[in-house]
MARFIKOL-797497 format. One line per 4 residues: number of its first residue (from 1); for each residue z, y, x of C-alpha. Coordinates in steps of 0.05 Angstrom, whole numbers. Example, Ala and Ser with C-alpha at 12.3 -4.5 7.8 and 13.67 -1.06 7.14 Angstrom:
<sites>
1 = 156,-90,246 ~ 143,-21,273
</sites>
This chain:
<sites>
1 = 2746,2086,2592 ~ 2741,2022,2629 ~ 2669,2042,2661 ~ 2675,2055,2741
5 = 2644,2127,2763 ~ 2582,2101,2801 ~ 2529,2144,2851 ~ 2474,2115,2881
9 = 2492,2082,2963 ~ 2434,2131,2990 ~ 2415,2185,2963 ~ 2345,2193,2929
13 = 2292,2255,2932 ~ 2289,2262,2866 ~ 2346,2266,2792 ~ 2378,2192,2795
17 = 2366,2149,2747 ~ 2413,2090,2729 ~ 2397,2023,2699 ~ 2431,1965,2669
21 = 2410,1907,2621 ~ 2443,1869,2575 ~ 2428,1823,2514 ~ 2458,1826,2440
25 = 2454,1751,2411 ~ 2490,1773,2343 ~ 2492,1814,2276 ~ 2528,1876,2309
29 = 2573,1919,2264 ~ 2582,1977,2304 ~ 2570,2008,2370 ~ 2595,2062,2411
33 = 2584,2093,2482 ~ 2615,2133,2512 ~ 2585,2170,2577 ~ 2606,2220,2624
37 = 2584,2245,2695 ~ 2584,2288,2754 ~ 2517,2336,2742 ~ 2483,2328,2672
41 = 2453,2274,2636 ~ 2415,2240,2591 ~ 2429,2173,2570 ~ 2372,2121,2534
45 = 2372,2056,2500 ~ 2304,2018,2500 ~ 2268,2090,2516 ~ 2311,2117,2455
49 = 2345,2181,2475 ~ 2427,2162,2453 ~ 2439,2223,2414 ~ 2408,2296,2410
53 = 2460,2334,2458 ~ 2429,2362,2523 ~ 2463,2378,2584 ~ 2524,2337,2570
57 = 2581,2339,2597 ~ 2565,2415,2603 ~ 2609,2452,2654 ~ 2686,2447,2648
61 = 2743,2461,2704 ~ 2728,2392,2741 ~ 2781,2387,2780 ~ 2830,2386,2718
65 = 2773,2363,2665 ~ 2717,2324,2656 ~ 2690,2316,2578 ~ 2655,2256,2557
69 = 2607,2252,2488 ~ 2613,2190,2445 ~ 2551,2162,2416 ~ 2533,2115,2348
73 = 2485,2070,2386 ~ 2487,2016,2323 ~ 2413,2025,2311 ~ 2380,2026,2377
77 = 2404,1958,2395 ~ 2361,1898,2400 ~ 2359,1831,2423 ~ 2345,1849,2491
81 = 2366,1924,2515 ~ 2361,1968,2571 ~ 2410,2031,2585 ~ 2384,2082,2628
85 = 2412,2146,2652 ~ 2381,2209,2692 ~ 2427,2253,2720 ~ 2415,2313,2743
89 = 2454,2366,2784 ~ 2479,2419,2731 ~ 2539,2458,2739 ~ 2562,2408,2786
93 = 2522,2399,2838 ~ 2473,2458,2827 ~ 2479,2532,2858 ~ 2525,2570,2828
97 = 2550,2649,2830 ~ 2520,2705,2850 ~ 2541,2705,2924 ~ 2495,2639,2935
101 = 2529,2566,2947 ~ 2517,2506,2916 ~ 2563,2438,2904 ~ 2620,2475,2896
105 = 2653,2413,2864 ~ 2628,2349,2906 ~ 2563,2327,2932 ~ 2540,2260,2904
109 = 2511,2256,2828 ~ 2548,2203,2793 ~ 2553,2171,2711 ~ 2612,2138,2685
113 = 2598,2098,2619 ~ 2632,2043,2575 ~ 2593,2012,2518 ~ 2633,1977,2467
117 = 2585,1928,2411 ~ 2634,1902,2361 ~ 2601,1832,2324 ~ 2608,1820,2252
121 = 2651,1763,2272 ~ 2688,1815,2298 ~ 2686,1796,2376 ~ 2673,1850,2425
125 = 2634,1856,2484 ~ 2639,1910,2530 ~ 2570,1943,2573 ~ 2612,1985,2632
129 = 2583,2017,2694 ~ 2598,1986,2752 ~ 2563,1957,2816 ~ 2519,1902,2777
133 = 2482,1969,2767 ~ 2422,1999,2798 ~ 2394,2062,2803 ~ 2323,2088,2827
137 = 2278,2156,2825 ~ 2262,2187,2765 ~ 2206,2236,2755 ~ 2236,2294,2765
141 = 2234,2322,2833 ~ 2280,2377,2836 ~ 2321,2410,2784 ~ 2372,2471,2784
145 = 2394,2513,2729 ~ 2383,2575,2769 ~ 2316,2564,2796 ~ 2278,2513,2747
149 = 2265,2443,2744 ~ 2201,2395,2780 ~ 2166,2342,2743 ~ 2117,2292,2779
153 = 2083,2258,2714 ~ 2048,2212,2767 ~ 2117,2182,2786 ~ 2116,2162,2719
157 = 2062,2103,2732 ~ 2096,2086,2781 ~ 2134,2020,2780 ~ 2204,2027,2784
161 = 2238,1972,2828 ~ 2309,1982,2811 ~ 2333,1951,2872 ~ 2382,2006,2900
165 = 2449,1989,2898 ~ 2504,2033,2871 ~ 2569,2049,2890 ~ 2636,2060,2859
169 = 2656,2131,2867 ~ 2736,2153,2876 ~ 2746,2180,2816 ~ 2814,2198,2775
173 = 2803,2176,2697 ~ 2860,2218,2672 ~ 2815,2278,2675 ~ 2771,2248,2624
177 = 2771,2282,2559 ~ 2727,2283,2487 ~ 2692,2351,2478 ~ 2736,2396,2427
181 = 2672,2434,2415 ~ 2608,2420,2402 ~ 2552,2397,2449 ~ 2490,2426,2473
185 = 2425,2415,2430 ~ 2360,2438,2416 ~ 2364,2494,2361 ~ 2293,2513,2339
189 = 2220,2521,2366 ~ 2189,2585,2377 ~ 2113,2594,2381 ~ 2074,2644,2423
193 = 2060,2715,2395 ~ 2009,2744,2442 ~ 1986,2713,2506 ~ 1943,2759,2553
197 = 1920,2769,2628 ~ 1962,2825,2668 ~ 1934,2879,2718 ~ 1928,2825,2773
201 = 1899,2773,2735 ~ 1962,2724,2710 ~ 1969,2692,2640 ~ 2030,2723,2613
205 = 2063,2698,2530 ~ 2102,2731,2492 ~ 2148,2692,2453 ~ 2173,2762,2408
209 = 2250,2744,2420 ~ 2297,2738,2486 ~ 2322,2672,2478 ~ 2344,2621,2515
213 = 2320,2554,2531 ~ 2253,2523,2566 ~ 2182,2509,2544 ~ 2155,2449,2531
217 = 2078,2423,2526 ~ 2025,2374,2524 ~ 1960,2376,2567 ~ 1917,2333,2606
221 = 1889,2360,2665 ~ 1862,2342,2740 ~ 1922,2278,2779 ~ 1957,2321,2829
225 = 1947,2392,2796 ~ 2000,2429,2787 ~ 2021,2485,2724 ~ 2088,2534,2743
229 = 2110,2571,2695 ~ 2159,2634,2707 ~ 2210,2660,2659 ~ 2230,2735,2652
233 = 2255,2781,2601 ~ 2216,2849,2606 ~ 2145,2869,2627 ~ 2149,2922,2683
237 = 2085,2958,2697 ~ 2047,2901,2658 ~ 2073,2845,2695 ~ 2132,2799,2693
241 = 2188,2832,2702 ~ 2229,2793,2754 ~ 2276,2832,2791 ~ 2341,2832,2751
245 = 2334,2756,2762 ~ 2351,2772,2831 ~ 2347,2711,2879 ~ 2342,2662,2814
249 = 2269,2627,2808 ~ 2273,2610,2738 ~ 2211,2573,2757 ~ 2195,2507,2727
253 = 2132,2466,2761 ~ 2099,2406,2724 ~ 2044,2365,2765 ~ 1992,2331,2721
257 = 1983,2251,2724 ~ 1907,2249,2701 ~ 1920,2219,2639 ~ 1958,2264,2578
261 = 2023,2288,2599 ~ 2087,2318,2556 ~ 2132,2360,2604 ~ 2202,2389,2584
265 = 2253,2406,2631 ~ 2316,2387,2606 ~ 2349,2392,2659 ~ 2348,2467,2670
269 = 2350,2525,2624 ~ 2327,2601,2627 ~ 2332,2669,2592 ~ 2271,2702,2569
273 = 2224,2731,2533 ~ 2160,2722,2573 ~ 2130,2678,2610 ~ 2079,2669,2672
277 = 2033,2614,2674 ~ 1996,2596,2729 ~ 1946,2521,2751 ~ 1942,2506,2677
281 = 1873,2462,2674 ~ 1808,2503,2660 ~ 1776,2490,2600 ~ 1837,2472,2560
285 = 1865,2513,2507 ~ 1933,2539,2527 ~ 1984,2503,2482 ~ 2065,2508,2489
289 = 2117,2523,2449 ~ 2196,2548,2464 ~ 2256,2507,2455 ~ 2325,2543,2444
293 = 2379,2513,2461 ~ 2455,2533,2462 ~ 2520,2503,2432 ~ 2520,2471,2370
297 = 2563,2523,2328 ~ 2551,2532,2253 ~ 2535,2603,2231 ~ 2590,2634,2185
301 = 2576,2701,2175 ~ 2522,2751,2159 ~ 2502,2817,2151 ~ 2456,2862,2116
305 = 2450,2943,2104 ~ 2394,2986,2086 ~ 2389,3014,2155 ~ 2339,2970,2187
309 = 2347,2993,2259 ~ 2422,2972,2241 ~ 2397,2897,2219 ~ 2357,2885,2283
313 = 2420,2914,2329 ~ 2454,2857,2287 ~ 2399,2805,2295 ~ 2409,2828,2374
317 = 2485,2815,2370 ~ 2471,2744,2335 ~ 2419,2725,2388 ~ 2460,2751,2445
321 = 2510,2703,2422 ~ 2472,2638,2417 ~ 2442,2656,2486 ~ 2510,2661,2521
325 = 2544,2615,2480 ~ 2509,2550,2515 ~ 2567,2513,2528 ~ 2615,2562,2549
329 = 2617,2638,2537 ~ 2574,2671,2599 ~ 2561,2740,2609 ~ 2491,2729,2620
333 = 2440,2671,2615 ~ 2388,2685,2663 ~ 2403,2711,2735 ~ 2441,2690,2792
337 = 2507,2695,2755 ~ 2514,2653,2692 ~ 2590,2658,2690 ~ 2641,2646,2641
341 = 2677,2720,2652 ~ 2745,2738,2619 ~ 2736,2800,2606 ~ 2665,2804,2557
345 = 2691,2746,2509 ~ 2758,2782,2509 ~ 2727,2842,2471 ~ 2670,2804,2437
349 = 2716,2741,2405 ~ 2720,2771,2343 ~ 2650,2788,2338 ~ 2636,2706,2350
353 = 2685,2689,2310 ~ 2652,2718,2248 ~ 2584,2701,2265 ~ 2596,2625,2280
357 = 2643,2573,2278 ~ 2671,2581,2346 ~ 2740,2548,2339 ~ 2727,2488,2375
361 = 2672,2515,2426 ~ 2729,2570,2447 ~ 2785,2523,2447 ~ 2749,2475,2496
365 = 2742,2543,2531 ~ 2815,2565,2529 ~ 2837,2491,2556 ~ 2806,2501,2614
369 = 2829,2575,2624 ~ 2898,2547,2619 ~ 2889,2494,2672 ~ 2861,2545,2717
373 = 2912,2590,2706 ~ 2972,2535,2715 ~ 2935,2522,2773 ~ 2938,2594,2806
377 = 3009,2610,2786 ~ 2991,2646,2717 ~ 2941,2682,2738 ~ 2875,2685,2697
381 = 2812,2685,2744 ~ 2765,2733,2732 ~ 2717,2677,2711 ~ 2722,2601,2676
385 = 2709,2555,2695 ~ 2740,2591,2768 ~ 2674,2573,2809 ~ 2700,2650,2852
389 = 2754,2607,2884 ~ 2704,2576,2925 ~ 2662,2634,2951 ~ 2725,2682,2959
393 = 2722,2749,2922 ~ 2656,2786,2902 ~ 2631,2849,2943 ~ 2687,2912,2954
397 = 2744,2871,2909 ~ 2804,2856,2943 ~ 2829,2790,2933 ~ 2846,2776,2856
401 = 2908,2778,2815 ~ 2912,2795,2746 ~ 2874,2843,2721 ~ 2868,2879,2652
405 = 2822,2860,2600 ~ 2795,2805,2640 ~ 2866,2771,2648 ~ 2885,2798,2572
409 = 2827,2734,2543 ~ 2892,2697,2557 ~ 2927,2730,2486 ~ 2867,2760,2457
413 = 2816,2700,2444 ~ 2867,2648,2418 ~ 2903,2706,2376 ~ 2832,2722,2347
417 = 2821,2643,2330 ~ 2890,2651,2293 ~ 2862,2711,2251 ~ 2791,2686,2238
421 = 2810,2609,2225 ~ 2895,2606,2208 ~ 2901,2548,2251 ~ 2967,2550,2290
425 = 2958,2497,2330 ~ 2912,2543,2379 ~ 2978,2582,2395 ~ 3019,2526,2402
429 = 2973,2490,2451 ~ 2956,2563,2492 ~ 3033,2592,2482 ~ 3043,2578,2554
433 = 2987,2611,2581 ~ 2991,2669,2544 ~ 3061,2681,2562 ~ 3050,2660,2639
437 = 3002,2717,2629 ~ 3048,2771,2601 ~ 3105,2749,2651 ~ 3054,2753,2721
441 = 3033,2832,2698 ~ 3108,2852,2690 ~ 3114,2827,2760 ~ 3056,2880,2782
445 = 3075,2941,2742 ~ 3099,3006,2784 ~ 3171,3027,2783 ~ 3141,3073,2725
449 = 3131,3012,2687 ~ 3053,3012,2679 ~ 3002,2975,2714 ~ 2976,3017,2758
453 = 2971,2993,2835 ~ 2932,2934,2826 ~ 2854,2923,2829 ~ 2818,2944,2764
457 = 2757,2931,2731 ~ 2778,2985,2688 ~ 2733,3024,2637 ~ 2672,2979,2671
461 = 2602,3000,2657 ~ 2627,3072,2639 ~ 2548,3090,2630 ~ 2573,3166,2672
465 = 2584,3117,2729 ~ 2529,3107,2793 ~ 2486,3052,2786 ~ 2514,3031,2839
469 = 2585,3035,2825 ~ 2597,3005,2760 ~ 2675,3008,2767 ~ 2671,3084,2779
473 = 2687,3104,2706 ~ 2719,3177,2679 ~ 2782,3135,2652 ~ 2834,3123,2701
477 = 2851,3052,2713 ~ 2926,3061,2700 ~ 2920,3077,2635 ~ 2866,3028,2618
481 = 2909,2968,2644 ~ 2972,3001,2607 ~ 2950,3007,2549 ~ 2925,2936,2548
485 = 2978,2904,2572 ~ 3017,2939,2511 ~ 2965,2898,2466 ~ 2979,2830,2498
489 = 3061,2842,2496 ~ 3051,2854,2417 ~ 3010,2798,2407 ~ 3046,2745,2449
493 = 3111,2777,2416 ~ 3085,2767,2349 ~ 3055,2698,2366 ~ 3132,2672,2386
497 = 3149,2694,2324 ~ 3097,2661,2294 ~ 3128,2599,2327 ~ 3196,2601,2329
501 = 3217,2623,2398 ~ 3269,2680,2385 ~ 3283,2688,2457 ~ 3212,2701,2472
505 = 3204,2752,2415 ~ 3263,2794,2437 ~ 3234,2793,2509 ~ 3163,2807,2493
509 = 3184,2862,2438 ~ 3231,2901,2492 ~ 3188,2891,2539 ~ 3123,2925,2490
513 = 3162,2978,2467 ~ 3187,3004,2551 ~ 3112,2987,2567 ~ 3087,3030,2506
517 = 3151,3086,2528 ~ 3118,3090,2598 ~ 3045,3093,2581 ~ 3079,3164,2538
521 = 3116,3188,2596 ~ 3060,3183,2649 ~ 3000,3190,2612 ~ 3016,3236,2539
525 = 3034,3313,2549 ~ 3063,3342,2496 ~ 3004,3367,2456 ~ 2978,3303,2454
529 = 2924,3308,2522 ~ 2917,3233,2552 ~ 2911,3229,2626 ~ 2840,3231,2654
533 = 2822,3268,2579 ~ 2760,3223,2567 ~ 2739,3182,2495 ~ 2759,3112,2530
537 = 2832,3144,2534 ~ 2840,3166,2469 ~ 2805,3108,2436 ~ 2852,3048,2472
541 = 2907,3102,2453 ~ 2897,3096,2388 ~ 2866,3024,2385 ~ 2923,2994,2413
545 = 2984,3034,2373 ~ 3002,3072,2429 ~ 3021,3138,2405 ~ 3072,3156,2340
549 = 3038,3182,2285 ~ 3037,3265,2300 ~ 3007,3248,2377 ~ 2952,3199,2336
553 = 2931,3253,2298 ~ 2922,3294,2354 ~ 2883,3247,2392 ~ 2844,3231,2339
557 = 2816,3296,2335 ~ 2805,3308,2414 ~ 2769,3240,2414 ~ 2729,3259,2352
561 = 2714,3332,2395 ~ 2695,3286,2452 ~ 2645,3248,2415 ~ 2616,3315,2393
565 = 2608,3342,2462 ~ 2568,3276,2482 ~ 2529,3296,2435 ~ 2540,3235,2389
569 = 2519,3184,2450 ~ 2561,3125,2471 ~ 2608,3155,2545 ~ 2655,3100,2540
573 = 2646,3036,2587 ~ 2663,2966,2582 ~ 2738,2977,2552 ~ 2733,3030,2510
577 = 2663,3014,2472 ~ 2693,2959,2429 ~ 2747,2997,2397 ~ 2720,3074,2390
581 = 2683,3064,2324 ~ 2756,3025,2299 ~ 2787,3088,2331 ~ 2752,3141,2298
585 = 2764,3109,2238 ~ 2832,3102,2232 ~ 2844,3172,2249 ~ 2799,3201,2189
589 = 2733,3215,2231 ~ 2686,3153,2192 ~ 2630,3207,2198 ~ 2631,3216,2270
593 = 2638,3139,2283 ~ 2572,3127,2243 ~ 2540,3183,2276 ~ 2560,3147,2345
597 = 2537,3079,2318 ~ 2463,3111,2286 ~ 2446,3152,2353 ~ 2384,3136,2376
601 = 2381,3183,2444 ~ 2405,3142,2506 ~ 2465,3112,2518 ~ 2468,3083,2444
605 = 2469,3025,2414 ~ 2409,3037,2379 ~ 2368,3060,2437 ~ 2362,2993,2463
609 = 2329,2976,2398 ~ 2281,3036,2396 ~ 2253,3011,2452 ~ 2237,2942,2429
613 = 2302,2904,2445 ~ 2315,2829,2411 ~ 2375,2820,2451 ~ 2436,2863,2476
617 = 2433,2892,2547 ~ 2484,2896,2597 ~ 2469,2971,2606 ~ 2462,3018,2555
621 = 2393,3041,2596 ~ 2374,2973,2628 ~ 2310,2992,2610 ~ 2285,3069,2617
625 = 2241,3107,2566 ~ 2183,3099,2612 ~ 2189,3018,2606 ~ 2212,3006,2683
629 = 2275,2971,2688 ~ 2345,3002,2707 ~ 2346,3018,2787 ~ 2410,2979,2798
633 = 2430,2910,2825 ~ 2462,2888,2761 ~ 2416,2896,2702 ~ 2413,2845,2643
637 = 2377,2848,2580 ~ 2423,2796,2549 ~ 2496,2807,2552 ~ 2534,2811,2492
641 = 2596,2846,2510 ~ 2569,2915,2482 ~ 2554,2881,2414 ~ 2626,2877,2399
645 = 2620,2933,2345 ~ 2583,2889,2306 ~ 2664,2871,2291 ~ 2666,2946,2263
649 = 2609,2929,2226 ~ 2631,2877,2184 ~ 2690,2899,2167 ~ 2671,2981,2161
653 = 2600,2970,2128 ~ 2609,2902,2101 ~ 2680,2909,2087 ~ 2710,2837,2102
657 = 2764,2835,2141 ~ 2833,2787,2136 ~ 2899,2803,2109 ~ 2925,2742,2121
661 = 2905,2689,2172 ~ 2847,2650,2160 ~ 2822,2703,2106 ~ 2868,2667,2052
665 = 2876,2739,2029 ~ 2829,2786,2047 ~ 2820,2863,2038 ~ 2750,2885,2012
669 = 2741,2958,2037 ~ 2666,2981,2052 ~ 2664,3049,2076 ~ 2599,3080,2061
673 = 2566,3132,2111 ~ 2512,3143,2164 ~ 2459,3155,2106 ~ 2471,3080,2085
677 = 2448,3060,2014 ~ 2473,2983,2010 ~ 2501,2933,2045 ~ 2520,2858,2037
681 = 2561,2812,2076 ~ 2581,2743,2074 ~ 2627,2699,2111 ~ 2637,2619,2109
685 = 2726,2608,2117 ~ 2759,2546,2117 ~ 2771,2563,2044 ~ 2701,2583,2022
689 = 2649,2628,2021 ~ 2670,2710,2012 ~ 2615,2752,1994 ~ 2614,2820,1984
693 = 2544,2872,1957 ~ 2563,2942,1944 ~ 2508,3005,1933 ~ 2510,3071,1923
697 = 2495,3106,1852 ~ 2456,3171,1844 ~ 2517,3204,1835 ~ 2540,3179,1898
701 = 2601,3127,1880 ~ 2603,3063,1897 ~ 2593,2997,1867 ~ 2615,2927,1884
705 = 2600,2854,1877 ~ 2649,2807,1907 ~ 2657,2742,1902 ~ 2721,2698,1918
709 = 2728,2622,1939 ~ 2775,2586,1900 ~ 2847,2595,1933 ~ 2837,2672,1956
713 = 2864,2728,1930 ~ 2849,2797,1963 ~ 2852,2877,1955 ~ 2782,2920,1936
717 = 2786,2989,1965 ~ 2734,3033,1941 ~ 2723,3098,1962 ~ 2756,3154,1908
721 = 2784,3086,1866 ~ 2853,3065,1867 ~ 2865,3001,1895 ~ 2857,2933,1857
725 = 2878,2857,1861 ~ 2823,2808,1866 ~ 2827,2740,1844 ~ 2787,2686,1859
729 = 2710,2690,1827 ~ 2658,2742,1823 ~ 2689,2804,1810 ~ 2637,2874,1791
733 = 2662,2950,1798
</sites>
């Protein structure tokens, strides 16, 4: 890019906004910018918004990457043009993390831009940024992700002098790079559903779905007035329900010019449900509509049963997605936190990765975890992009090395974008970091040989734990981190096969099967008992091929005796959820895992939905039956880490899941239970669409409708039917 990164010589009280002009004299034949800056922007030609991203460049690693978005400008050119750009402070300026701090990254607000016009005579002329520019205030007053945005509509009349000089910026343009996902944009509008007054007297809307985004409005109403609106996710004793937002505003203020004004605040965004609204003008009707916003990504699959307290735990898991998935995958999208952590998209990739087209969006993910990671001497930070590194390690953690599950997204996400899309190249490009991985663990195991004296997260969010003490879960760390670290051996061994690195795959494999020999000797008596005896223990036991097949069996049946005991209801935390329902299964106890998955008694899945849930919550009992919210510090009501047995789902109930890589051969297995009557499923490949109906008859077998893209050849299993080839086509039994 031959642009200059430019900020403004003083700075200004409000978003900058940048200016240049420049004529076109000739037929043009094509144009093309391409913009990039430090905060977020939005870029216009001639008033014309350049394309329909938002909140471009997003928020990568900047100290190895900075992404730029190229733009078709060809229409919006005239004779005479004018290229403007606001930038706000984002990611990269903004507060950040949940231990407060703010410009983490640098301190001045800059754009970097190069627009090429090629003629039809086929000259080209070149618009950069450089110091011919100017910059002045913009409307917007103050903006932050974390606590809302400030529009004056009467700086709006104002006339603009553009007489501040810019500055060139130091600035290295190697770390410029195109997006390899998609960008940011507006996804749909959502109108009110109820708007009332609560017990003290404050407008409150309901918008019927947690979602994530802004509001946006039209109104005239007295110059100077002011309207603040407040986002929030729950009503709590009939008013908005702020307090898991902890020190995050999520407050956006608009003040009225006189004249008819049209607020949105694109430079912010919020998670919620509900909103406050308080100054709008008397007299006029309230009028204002939600925007939701999140990554661009193209929905893939679906899923449908005749349980419909199952379809809106799906619907939950779907949303969940598109709320956290807004340009990177966060573990929440509306507190003080906002973070891209290891450890939930480590468990919930293959969930994405069948709901949307996430190959790009989590490969633009995984580059940056790589850098971070090359960075810190192969270890993966608990979060990416690493913002931790600045503010030193959260509350009662010691400093942070490796640690399981978290560290594992190194092998686990790209190895799941190898399963759900058959593209190799993900493992070629993250082969180093997922080995770097593997190699820093061995380097922390005990004498024993498993991974036992460092810091844990461990079964995280076991719901038997204090409120207070998240970490404090029934399975013991050791055999948690063990028994994960066997996973990520077999995968990165497998993956050098993949890829032709024999040396690798004779290391990895040795060094899986002493890892899996240790987790035996320390951890598995004789009769099959796992240390710390708990459902998280036998379920990663199993999960993760741990055990030959007699000691299976056996833990098989003291897991499916442990789910009994619970009485059916979810006691495994943050590791062990994602897997027990696959664990059950494979050990001949289908009945028990549906029973697990259709409990409606708290902690279950479906207790969240009893109670009028749109969106997975970070604890099982983030709200409590008597509607006020969960008494700890760290309550979400959209986190989607706990939705990864929608995976289980579509594979168990919808019966899709790959054979091959990239579903080029699939195997077709639905596995009725849980009182279900029907289900369908489909899923978009790179080869087509597979879909897949089956019902029960009154005699109670099971029929099937599946069709098969051209290219894909697969297995049906049907329960009590022997196994039979499918070709490509619609195929009935």
């Amino acid at each position: 890019m031959h642009g200059r990164l430019i900020t403004p010589v003083t700075e200004l009280g409000s978003a900058p906004v940048f200016r240049t002009e420049f004529p076109v004299d000739s037929p043009v034949s094509r144009a093309t910018l391409r913009i990039s800056s430090l905060g977020v922007h939005e870029a216009r030609i001639n008033g014309t918004p350049v394309g329909d991203d938002v909140l471009s460049p997003g928020w990568t690693s900047y100290e190895h990457r900075l992404r730029y978005v190229t733009h078709d400008v060809t229409g919006l050119l005239s004779s005479q043009n004018v290229l403007t750009v606001l930038v706000g402070n984002g990611w990269y300026r903004g507060r950040l993390g949940f231990m407060g701090g703010r410009a983490f990254y640098g301190d001045r607000l800059g754009v970097i831009a190069e627009l090429s016009i090629l003629y039809t005579d086929g000259t080209r002329q070149l618009i950069v940024t450089d110091e011919t520019w100017t910059a002045d205030n913009s409307d917007v007053i103050a903006d932050d992700l974390y606590h809302g945005q400030t529009i004056d509509a009467r700086l709006r009349t104002e006339q603009r002098t553009w007489r501040l000089a810019v500055r060139e910026l130091a600035f290295d343009k190697s770390l410029l790079t195109p997006y390899i996902g998609p960008v940011v944009t507006r996804q749909e509008v959502v109108a009110p559903v109820r708007v009332w007054e609560s017990p003290t007297g404050r407008t409150l809307i309901d918008f019927g779905q947690n979602l994530v985004g802004w509001l946006r409005f039209t109104v005239t109403g007295p110059a100077g007035s002011e309207i603040r609106i407040r986002h929030a996710e729950v009503i709590e004793n009939g008013e908005l329900g702020t307090r898991p937002l902890r020190d995050a505003q999520a407050t956006d203020r608009f003040i009225l010019s006189g004249g008819s004004d049209f607020f949105e605040p694109t430079l912010t965004f919020h998670g919620f449900r509900y909103a406050e609204v308080t100054g709008w003008p008397s007299g006029v009707p309230l009028s204002l509509e939600a925007v939701v916003v999140h990554s661009d990504l193209r929905r893939t699959g679906t899923f449908e049963c005749s349980d419909e307290l199952l379809n809106q735990l799906h619907r939950n898991v779907v949303w969940s997605t598109r709320g956290n998935f807004l340009d990177l995958p966060t573990d929440c999208p509306q507190r003080n936190e906002r973070l891209g952590w290891t450890g939930d998209l480590a468990v919930f990739a293959p969930t994405a990765a069948y709901l949307f087209d996430t190959s790009g969006f989590l490969a633009d993910w995984l580059a940056d975890l790589a850098a971070e990671q090359l960075a810190a001497d192969g270890l993966v930070p608990f979060v990416i992009p690493d913002v931790l590194k600045y503010q030193g390690s959260p509350p009662d953690f010691p400093d942070p090395d490796s640690t399981a599950f978290w560290s594992d997204a190194a092998v686990w996400v790209p190895w799941t974008l190898w399963q759900a899309y058959g593209d190799r190249t993900i493992l070629e490009s993250q082969y180093p970091s997922m080995t770097a991985h593997v190699r820093r663990v061995r380097t922390l195991l005990s004498p024993s040989g498993v991974w036992d004296a460092s810091f844990q997260f461990g079964d995280w969010l076991d719901p038997d734990a204090p409120a207070d003490n998240p970490a404090k879960a029934k399975a013991d760390p050791g055999v948690v981190a063990t028994a994960a670290y066997h996973r990520s051996l077999t995968l990165v061994a497998e993956t050098a096969a993949l890829l032709g690195h024999d040396d690798d795959e004779a290391e990895f494999t040795a060094l899986a099967a002493r890892t899996r020999e240790a987790f035996n000797t320390q951890y598995v008596t004789a009769d099959g008992m796992i240390h710390s005896d708990c459902t998280t223990a036998y379920t990663l036991a199993i999960a993760f091929d741990l055990l030959d097949p007699a000691l299976q069996t056996l833990a098989g049946q003291r897991l499916s005796a442990l789910v009994a005991d619970s009485g059916y209801r979810v006691s495994t935390g943050f590791a062990g959820t994602p897997y027990i329902t696959d664990a059950l299964t494979r050990t001949g106890h289908l009945d028990d895992a549906y029973r697990l998955l259709t409990e409606q008694g708290c902690p279950s899945w479906l207790y969240p939905v009893t109670m009028g849930a749109t969106t997975v919550w970070e604890r099982w009992d983030s709200m409590l039956p008597d509607g006020t919210i969960n008494p700890g510090e760290m309550t979400s009501f959209n986190h989607y880490a706990l939705g990864a047995v929608a995976d289980w789902m579509h594979r168990t109930i919808g019966g899709i899941s790959a054979l091959e890589p990239g579903y080029s051969r699939v195997r077709i297995a639905p596995r009725p239970g849980g009182g279900l009557t029907w289900a369908r499923a489909g899923l978009d490949t790179r080869h087509g669409r597979i879909e897949v109906s089956w019902q029960l008859t009154a005699d109670g077998a099971v029929t099937a409708d599946v069709t098969l893209p051209e290219g894909v050849t697969g297995v049906l299993s049907l329960p009590g039917q022997p196994d039979a080839e499918l070709s490509p086509g619609t195929t009935f039994r």
